[in-house]
Structure formats: structure tokens, C-alpha cells
C-alpha positions in Angstrom: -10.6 5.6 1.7 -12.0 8.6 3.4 -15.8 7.9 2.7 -15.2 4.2 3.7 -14.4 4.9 7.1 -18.2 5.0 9.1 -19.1 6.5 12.2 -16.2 8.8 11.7 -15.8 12.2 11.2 -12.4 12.9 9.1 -9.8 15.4 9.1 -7.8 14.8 5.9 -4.9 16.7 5.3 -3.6 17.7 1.7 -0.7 19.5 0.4 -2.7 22.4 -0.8 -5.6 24.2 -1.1 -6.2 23.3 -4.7 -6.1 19.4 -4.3 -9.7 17.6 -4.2 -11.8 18.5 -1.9 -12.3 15.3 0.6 -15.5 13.1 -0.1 -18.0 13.6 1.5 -17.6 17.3 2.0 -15.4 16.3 5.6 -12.9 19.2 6.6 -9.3 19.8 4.9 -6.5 21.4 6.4 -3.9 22.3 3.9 0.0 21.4 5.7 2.3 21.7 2.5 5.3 19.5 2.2 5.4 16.5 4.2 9.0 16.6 5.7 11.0 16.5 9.4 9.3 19.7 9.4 5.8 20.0 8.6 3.7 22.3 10.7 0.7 19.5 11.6 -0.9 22.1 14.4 -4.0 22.6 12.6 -4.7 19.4 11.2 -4.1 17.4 14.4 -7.1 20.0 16.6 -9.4 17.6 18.4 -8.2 14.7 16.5 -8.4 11.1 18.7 -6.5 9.0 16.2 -4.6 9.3 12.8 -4.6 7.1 9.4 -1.2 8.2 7.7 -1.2 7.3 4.3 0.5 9.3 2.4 4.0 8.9 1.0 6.1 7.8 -2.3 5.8 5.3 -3.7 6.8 5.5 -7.8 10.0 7.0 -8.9 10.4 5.7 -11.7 13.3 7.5 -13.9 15.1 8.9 -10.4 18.5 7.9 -10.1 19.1 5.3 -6.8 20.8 8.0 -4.8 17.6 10.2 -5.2 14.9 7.6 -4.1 16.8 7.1 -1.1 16.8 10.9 -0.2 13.2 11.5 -1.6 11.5 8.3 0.1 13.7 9.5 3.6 12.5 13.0 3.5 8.8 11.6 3.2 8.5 8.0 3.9 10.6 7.8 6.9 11.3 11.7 8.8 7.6 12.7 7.4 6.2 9.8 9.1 8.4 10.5 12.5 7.5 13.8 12.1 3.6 13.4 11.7 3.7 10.6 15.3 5.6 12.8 17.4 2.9 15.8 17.1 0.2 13.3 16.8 1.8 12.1 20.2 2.0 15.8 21.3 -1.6 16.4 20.6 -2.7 13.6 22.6 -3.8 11.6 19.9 -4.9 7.8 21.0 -4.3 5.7 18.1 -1.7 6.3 15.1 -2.2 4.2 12.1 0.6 4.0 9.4 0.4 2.8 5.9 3.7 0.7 5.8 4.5 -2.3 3.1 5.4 -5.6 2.8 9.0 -4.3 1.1 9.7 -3.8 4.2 10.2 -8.2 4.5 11.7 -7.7 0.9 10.9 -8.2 -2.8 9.8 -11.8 -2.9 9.3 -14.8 -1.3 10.4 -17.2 -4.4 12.6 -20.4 -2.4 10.9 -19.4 0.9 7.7 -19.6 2.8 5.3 -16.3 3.3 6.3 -13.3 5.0 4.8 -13.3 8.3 5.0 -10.3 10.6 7.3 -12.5 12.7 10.0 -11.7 10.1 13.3 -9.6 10.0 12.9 -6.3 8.3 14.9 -6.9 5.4 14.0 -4.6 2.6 16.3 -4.7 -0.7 15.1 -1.4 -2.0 15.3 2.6 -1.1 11.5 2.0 -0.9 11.1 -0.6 1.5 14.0 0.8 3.5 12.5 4.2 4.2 9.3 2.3 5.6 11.4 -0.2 7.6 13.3 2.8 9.4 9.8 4.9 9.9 8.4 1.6 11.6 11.8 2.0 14.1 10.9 5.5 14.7 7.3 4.7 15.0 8.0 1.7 17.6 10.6 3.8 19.4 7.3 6.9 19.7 5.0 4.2 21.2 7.2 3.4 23.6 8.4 6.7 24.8 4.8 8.0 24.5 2.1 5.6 25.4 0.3 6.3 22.0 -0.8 3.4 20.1 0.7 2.6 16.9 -0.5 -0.3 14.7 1.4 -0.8 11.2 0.0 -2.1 8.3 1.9 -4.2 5.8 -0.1 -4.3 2.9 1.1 -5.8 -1.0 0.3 -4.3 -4.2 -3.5 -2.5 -3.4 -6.0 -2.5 -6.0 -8.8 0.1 -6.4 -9.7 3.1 -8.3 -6.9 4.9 -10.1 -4.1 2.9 -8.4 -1.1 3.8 -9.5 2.5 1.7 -11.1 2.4 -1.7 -12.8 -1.6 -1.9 -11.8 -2.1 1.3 -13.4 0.2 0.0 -16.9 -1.8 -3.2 -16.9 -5.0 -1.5 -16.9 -4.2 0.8 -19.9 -2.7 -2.4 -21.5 -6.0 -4.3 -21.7 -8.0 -0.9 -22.4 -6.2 -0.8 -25.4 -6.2 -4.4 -26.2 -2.2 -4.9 -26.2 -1.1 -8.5 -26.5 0.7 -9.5 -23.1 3.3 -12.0 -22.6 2.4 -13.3 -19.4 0.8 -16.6 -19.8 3.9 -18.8 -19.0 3.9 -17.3 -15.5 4.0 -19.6 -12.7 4.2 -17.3 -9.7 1.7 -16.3 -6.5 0.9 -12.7 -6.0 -0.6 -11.2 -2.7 -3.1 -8.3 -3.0 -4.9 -5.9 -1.1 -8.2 -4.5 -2.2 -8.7 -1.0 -0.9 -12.2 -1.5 0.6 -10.1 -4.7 2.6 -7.8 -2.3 3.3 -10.6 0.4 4.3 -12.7 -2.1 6.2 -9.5 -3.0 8.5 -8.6 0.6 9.4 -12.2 1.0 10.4 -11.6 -2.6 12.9 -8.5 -1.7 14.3 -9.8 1.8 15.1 -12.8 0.5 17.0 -10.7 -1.9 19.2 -8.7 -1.0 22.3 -4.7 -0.9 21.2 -2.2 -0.3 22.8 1.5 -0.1 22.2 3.4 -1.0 18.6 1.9 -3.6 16.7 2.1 -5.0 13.2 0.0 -6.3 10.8 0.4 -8.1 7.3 -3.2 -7.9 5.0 -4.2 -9.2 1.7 -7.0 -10.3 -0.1 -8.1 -14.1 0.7 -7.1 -15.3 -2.5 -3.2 -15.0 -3.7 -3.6 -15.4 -7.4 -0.9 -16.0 -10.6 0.0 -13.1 -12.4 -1.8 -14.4 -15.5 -4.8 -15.4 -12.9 -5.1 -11.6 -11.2 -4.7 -10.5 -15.4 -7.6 -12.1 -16.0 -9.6 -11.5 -13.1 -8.7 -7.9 -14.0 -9.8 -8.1 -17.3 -13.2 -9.4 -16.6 -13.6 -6.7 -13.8 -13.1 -4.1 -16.9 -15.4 -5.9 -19.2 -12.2 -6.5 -21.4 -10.1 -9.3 -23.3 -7.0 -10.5 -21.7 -4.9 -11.1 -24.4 -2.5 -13.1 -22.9 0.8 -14.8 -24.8 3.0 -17.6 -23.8 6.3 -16.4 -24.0 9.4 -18.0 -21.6 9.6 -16.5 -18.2 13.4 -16.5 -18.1 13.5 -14.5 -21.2 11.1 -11.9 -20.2 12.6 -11.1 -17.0 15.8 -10.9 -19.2 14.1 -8.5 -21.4 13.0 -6.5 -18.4 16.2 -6.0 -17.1 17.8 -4.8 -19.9 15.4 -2.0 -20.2 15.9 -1.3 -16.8 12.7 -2.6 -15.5 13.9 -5.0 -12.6 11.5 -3.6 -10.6 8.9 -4.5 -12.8 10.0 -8.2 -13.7 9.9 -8.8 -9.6 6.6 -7.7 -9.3 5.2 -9.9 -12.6 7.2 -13.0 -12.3 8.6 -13.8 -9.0 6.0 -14.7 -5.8 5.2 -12.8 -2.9 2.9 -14.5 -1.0 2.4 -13.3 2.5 0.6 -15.4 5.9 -2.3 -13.0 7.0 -3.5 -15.8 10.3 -2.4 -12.9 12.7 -5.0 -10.3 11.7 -7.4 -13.5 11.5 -6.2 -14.8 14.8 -7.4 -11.0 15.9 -10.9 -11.1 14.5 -10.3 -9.8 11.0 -11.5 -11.1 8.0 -11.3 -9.8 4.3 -15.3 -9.0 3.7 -14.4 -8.3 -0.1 -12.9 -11.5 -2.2 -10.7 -10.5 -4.7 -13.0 -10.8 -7.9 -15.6 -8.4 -5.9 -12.8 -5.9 -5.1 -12.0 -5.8 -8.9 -15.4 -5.5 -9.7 -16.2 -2.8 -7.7 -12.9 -0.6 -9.5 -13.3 -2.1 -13.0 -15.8 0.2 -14.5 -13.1 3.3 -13.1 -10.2 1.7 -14.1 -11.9 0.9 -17.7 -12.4 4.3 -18.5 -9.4 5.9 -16.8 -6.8 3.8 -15.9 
């Protein structure tokens, strides 16, 4: 994400001074724990605008009352945290990685999310990004800096981690997968898309809060993106029909509801407002995949 942001020269903070070295050999500045208190002094010297990415997003295992703290302390007072110096410092634009949670888990019985949309998230992810775009809108307004909020879906790219991550090492290893009774429409993001609109939106003139929903052109099936996947890798997709009803059933049980949302039910999105602004994808999906298949082949 760093090395794909030209005619820039990055800052990027990391916990510590052990973690990897940015590419590209651009400065680091080591701030610890992201929290309500994180000293961002040092990291925020001469800066003009800020890409926050970091957060959590994968708890699996944690117990529901300790994703809610854990994505509070970082997604939502981190985030407050890391504007109102930014703010402080006199930086122009902000930029926050948010998600589509934020609208919810699906849009199965509906039409797209659209920025247009209530905030209605149905998890302690999606709720801890919903309350850091309040805080972020509520910055903008007090402070004159610019904030613009990205809503992305699942991103693909090189070591992504979660369900892409297990799908990967699935078809590495050749498993059988019982997805090819899926009927379903999946937004996705490729990180280059995602990259390449960072790179636009910092080279515009913003102002304000503003919101923005992205995803690759094409929406595919689950079975669709497991195959496209699967090429990308130079791998079979061994794919099995097998009843959707009872899979998500199966899921469940094992306490994977997460998991059954994000292979069977839709979450399609409406990206015309970041077209309407000049944006376009330059990376279709199958070129996105390509360009992370040989990584994700050998170390996904």
C-alpha cells in the first residue's frame, strides 16, 4: 500500500521498532499501542495528510464482550485519537480505512448499500467503525480538516488475512469445497483499487466529511471469485454441490456465523458516487488476483 502511493513521500507508523521496515526504504516512526492515548508527536512532523489503516479486524475465538472493548480501544478511540492530533498538527487531509459493516452484514432482500444509507452495523466490528466515522465527522467539523472515509468490502491482495486467507490455503492444498450450490453476489476490493483511490482523493481538493463506498467493477458469486482465485494461484478449484441451507446450518453450529454470511449471503454495494467523482477501478478483478496469486500460492 505504501510503495503504491507515487509522488509521495511516506511516513508510516508501526507499533515497534522490530516490525518490517516500510518499502521502499521511506521513514518509520515507532508509536506503540494504538489507543485514546497514543503519543502520535513524532509521526505526524511535517506531515500534510494521513492514510489511517490500521485496526482489528479478526478475533476470532474472543468472547462478544471482548471484541467490543478491543475493536473500541483501536477501531473507534485509536482512530479519534490519531484525527485530533492529525488536526492539531495542521494536517490537510485525513483518510480513514472504514468498512462496509458499517451498512451491515448483507444486502440479501434489499438493494446495494449506497453511502446514502443509515449506519446500521450488526456486529462489534462494524459498530466500532460506525462510531469512529461520528467522531471523525464531528473532527471535521470542529477543525476544518478534511476527512474522506472509505467503505471498502472484503480486500484482496498479498497476504490478506480471514476467510481470503482460509480459502487460499484450502485450494493450495487441494481441499474439496462445498461451495458450488452458492447463488449469492459478493463485492470486493483489490488492494491496488484500493491504493490507486487513496492516491486520487489525495491529489484533489477536499474539504469537509465525506464518504465513499469502493469495489472492484465486477461483483462475482462466491463459487465465481473461488474460481477466479484459483486460476490467479495456478490451482484446481475443487468445488462440490452441496445445499446452501445445510451449510450455513453446519456453520452455525460450529460457531462460524460469521463465516456462513460472508460465503453464502450477498453484499453487493453501488460504487456510482466515487464514479460520479472521477474514479474508476484501473484493475478488474481477475487482474487484481493475478497480480497476488503467485504470493498467495506460496504463502497464503
Amino acid at each position: 500500500m505504501i510503495a503504491a502511493l507515487p509522488g509521495c513521500a511516506v511516513t508510516a507508523a508501526v507499533r515497534t521498532v522490530s516490525a518490517s521496515p516500510a518499502a521502499g526504504g521511506q521513514r518509520t516512526v515507532p508509536v506503540g499501542a494504538i489507543d485514546a492515548g497514543t503519543d502520535w508527536t513524532a509521526a505526524l512532523a511535517g506531515i500534510d495528510a494521513v492514510v489511517h489503516l490500521a485496526g482489528i479486524a479478526h478475533r476470532s475465538g474472543r468472547t462478544p464482550a471482548g471484541d467490543v472493548e478491543a475493536y473500541g480501544i483501536v477501531n473507534t478511540h485509536g482512530t479519534i485519537r490519531l484525527a485530533e492530533a492529525a488536526a492539531g498538527a495542521g494536517v490537510r487531509d485525513f483518510v480513514f480505512a472504514s468498512s462496509i459493516a458499517v451498512h451491515g452484514a448483507a444486502t440479501d432482500g434489499r438493494g446495494p448499500f449506497r453511502e446514502s444509507d443509515p449506519l446500521a452495523p450488526v456486529a462489534p466490528y462494524g459498530a466500532s467503525k460506525a462510531r469512529a466515522e461520528d467522531g471523525l465527522a464531528a473532527i471535521a467539523a470542529r477543525t476544518g480538516m478534511a476527512v474522506t472515509v472509505i467503505r471498502p468490502p472484503l480486500v484482496h491482495g498479498r497476504g490478506a488475512p480471514g476467510n481470503l486467507a482460509l480459502l487460499a490455503a484450502a485450494l493450495r492444498r487441494g481441499a474439496p469445497l462445498p461451495l458450488a450450490s452458492i447463488r449469492n453476489r459478493r463485492a470486493v476490493l483489490g488492494v491496488a483499487n484500493l491504493a490507486d483511490f487513496v492516491s486520487w482523493r489525495l491529489a484533489s481538493a477536499n474539504a469537509g466529511f465525506e464518504a465513499f463506498i469502493l469495489a472492484d467493477a465486477r461483483q462475482p458469486s462466491t463459487p465465481e471469485f473461488v474460481r477466479m482465485l484459483a486460476a490467479a494461484m495456478h490451482r484446481p478449484a475443487r468445488l462440490m454441490p452441496f445445499p446452501a441451507g445445510l451449510l450455513r446450518a453446519g456453520l452455525a453450529a460450529a460457531g462460524r456465523r460469521a463465516m456462513a454470511d460472508g460465503l453464502l449471503a450477498s453484499l453487493e454495494v453501488d460504487t456510482g458516487k466515487a464514479g460520479a467523482a472521477g474514479w474508476r477501478p484501473p484493475l478488474g478483478l481477475a487482474e487484481g488476483l493475478r497480480a497476488a496469486g503467485e504470493d498467495q500460492s506460496a504463502t497464503a
